[in-house]
N, C-alpha and C positions, 0 to 999 in steps of 0.2 A: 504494500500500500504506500501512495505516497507519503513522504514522512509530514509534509507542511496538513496532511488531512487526520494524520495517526491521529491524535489527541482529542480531535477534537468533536464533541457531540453533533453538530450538524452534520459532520460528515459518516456519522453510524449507516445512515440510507438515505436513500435519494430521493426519498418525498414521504411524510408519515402516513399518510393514506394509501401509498402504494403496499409497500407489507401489510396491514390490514385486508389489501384489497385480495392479496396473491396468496393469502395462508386462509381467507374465506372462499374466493369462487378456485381453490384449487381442492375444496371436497366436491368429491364427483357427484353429491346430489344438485348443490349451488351449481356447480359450472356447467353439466347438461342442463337442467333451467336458465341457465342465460341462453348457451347454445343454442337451444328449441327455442326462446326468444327470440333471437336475431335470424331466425332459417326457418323460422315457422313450422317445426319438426314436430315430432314427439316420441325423441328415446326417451329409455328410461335410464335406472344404475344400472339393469341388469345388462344393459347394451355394451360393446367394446367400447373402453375410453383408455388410451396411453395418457395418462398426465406427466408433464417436463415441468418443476419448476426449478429455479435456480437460486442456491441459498446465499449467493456473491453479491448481495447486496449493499455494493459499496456509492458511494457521493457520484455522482456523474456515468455510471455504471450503465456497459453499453447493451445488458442482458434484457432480455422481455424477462415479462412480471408470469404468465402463464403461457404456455403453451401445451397441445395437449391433440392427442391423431384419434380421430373418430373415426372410422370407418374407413374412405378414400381419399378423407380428408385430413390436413394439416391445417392447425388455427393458430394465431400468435395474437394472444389480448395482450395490452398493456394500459396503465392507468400512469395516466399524468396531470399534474398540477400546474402547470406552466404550458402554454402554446408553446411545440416543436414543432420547425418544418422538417424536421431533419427523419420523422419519424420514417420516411420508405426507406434510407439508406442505412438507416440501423436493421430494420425488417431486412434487408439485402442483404447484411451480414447473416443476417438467424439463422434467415432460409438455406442460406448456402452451406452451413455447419449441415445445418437438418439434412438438406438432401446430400451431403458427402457421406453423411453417413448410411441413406439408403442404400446409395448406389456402391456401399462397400461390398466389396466379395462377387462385384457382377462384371461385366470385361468393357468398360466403356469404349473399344475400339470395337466388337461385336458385333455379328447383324439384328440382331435382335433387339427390339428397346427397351429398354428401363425405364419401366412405370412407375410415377411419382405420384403422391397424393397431393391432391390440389391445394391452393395456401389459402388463407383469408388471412387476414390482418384490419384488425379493430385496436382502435385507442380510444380509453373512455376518459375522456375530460372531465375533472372535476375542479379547475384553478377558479381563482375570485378574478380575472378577467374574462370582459365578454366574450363570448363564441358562440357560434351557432348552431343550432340545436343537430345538425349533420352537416359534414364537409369531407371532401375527400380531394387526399392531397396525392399527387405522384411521384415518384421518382425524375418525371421528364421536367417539371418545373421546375430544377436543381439545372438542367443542362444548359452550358453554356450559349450555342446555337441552337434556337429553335425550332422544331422540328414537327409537323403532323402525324408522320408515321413513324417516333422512336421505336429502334429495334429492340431496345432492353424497358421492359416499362413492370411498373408496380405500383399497386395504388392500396395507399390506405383507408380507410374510413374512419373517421373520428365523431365519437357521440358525446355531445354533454350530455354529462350525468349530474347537472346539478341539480340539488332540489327544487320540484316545479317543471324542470325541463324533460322532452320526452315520452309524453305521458302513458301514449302508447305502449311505448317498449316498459315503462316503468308497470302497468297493469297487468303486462305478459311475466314479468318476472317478479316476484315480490322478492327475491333473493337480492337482485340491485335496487330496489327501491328500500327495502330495508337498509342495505347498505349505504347509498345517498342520504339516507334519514338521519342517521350513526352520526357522521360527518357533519349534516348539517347543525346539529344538535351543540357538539363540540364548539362550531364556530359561531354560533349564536350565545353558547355561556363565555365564552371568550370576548364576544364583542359587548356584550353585558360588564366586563369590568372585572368578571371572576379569574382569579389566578388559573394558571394553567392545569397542573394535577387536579387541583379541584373541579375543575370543568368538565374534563376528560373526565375524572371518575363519576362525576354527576351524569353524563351525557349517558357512561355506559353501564349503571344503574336504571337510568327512566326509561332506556330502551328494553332493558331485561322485564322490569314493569311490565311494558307495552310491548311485549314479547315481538321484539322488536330484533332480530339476530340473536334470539333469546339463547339458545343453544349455545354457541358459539361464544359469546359474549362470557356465559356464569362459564366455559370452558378454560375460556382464552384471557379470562378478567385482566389479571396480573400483567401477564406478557401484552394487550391491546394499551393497558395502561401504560406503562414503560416506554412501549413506544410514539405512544404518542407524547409523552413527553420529552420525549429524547428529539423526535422527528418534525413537531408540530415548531420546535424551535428554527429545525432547517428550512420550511416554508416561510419564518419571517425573514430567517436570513436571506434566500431566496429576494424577499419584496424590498430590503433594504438595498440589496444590490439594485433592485432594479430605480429605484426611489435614488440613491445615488449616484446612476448613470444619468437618470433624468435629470440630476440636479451638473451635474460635470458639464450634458451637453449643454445645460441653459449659460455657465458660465462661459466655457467654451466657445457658444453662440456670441455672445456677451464681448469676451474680449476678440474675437474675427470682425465684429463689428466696431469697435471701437480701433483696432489697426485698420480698419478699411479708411475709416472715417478718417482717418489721421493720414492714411496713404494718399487720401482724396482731396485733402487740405493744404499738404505738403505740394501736390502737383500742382493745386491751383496758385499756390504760391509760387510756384519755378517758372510756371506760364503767367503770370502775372511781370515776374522780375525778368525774361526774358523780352514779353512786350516793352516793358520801359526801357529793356537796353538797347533796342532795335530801334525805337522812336530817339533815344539819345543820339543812337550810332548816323540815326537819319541828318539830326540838327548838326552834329557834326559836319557829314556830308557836304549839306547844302551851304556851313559856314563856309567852306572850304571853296565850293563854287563860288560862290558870291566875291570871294576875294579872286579866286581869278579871276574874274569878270572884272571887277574893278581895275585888275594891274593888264587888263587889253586881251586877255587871252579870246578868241573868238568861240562859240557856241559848239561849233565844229569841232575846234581843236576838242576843248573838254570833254565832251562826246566820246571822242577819238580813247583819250588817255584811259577817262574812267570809268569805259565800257557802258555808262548810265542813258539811255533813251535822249535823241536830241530834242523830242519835247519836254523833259524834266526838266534841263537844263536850259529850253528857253522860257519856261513856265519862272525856274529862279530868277534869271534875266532880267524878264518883263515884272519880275517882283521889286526889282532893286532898281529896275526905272521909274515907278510908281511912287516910290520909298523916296530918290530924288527930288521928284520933281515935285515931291510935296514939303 
């Protein structure tokens, strides 16, 4: 692990909702109930389910939260707190583990093919920024030129799972909508003003009440606690960064505008000090004609020497005849 994350508590896992979320929909009753949610199926337990999770739950940690092979299919859930775009090219990574490891022990130069289970990939959003109740991101959105018909594509689907949002899918699973409820609970005695263990233990008391993950919850009490006060601290960290990037760029903005303004003041002033020199350099000039004129030199000549238009030089002329005769 890196050593600057060893010590310290935000960096235990990478969002305190997500291990709640992956040590719940990874019992095979929860997770085929969402399954059948989202495919409109209806296994049951007694159905094939391979569940993959992974216990590497480290700060920034590039693992899906569940993944899990039903039948022909391959599914990679993950729950996030934070908008990622980056979600297809982590899935890119998974899937590529997953299937090396299908096609282990079969001759990939062969005529034969190797049959793959098909992938789905779902991220369920639950961050306190807005997002849309369904979006689906791709992989080609990432590529540098644009393309209609990318050759490599992957698409995720992302659902907020906030409380309220959903509804549908929330009436189809009472397992996520329990879960959303959990969280929401937490973050409502939080914004209430109550300390944080005490929130979290109040949250996941009134839910057992209102048999609410009731199971799981008087299971998991201890361990759901713990982490959410370990983790629930990494989501402010999280929003502090993000609250101090927003404050850097305002400086940032701040002083690019303040060099502009000064870069723009300075120029007016160089063009400002070169017109005066050129209007000097002029009076000079025409000093200079004027006194040849005076000592006989002809219009012509001057012309001649100082390369200047011989109407300029009879415009001085006819100035200092004027000047004369008054």
């Amino acid at each position: 692990m890196n050593e600057q994350y060893e010590n310290s508590d935000v960096a235990v896992n990478r969002e305190y909702k997500s291990d709640v979320f992956k040590a719940y929909f990874s019992q095979k009753k929860e997770l085929i109930e969402l399954y059948n949610a989202l495919n409109d199926t209806k296994y049951t337990v007694d159905d094939e389910v391979t569940i993959n999770t992974l216990d590497n739950a480290i700060f920034l940690k590039i693992y899906n939260d569940v993944s899990f092979v039903l039948r022909n299919t391959v599914n990679l859930y993950e729950h996030q707190s934070t908008v990622n775009q980056n979600m297809p090219l982590r899935d890119l990574f998974y899937i590529n583990d997953i299937y090396k490891a299908e096609a282990s022990g079969y001759d990939l130069y062969g005529y034969k093919q190797i049959k793959l289970p098909t992938p789905r990939f779902v991220v369920f959003y639950n961050g306190t920024a807005d997002a849309p109740e369904e979006e689906v991101v791709k992989l080609s959105d990432a590529y540098m030129q644009f393309t209609d018909t990318p050759e490599l594509e992957l698409t995720v689907t992302v659902l907020n799972i906030n409380y309220g949002h959903n509804k549908e899918l929330m009436d189809k699973c009472v397992a996520l909508r329990d879960y959303s409820t959990f969280v929401q609970r937490v973050r409502d005695n939080v914004n209430s003003g109550m300390k944080l263990e005490p929130a979290v233990e109040d949250a996941v008391d009134s839910c057992i009440q209102d048999h609410v993950m009731e199971e799981f919850l008087i299971r998991e009490k201890a361990g759901v606690i713990r982490m959410h006060v370990l983790d629930f601290n990494e989501e402010l960290h999280n929003q502090s960064l993000v609250e101090y990037g927003v404050e850097q760029g305002i400086a940032i903005g701040a002083e690019q505008e303040r060099e502009k303004t000064e870069f723009e003041r300075k120029r007016a002033d160089e063009a400002e000090t070169r017109a005066s020199d050129a209007e000097t350099r002029a009076d000079e000039a025409e000093g200079v004609i004027a006194g040849m004129l005076r000592n006989g030199q002809t219009p012509e000549t001057i012309a001649s020497l100082s390369g200047l238009p011989i109407d300029h030089i009879l415009a001085i002329s006819e100035s200092i005849r004027v000047v004369t005769n008054k």
